[in-house]
N, C-alpha and C positions, 0 to 999 in steps of 0.2 A: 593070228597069233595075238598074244597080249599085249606084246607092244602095239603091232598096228593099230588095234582097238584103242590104245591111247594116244598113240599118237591122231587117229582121230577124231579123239575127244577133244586133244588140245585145237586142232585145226578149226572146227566144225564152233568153240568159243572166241578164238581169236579172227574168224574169218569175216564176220560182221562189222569189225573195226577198221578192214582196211577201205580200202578207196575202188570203187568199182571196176576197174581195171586192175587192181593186184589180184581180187577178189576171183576174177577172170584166170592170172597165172598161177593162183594157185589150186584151182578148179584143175586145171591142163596138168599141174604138175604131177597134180594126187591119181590124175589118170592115169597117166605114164606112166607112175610107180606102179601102179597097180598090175601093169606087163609085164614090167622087169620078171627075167626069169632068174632061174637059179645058176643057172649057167652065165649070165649076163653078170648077176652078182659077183656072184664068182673071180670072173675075167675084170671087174673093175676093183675089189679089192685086191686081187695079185697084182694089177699097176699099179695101184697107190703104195704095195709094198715095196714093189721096186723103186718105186721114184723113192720113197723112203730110205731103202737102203743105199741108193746110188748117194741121194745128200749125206747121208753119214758117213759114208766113205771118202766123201769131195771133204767135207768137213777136219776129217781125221790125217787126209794128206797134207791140207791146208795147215794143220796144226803142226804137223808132222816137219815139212819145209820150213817153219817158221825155227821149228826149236834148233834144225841143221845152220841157219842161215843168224841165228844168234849169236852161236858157239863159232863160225869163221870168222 
């Protein structure tokens, strides 16, 4: 896809800069991504929505308690 392509591009100029051991993790990492399936995708953006929406909800009763605990 297009992005991958760029974001290869960025990798492949900034990767020279790092220190031969980052240089290394990010070697390992570009691989790994490169397995990620779609299904795996998938299954880690629906948790990050939930954790998402679990903090806005903690957020909103947090707020919520506060404005009860005002008014007493």
């Amino acid at each position: 896809t297009e992005i991958a392509k760029r974001l290869n591009a960025i990798i492949a100029q900034v990767l020279p800069f790092l220190a031969q051991e980052h240089q290394q993790q990010v070697a390992t990492a570009v691989e790994r991504a490169k397995q990620v399936t779609m299904t795996e995708l998938n299954a880690i953006i629906g948790q990050q929505q939930q954790q998402g929406l679990q903090q806005l909800l903690l957020r909103e009763s947090a707020r919520k308690m506060t404005i009860i605990i005002d008014h007493i």
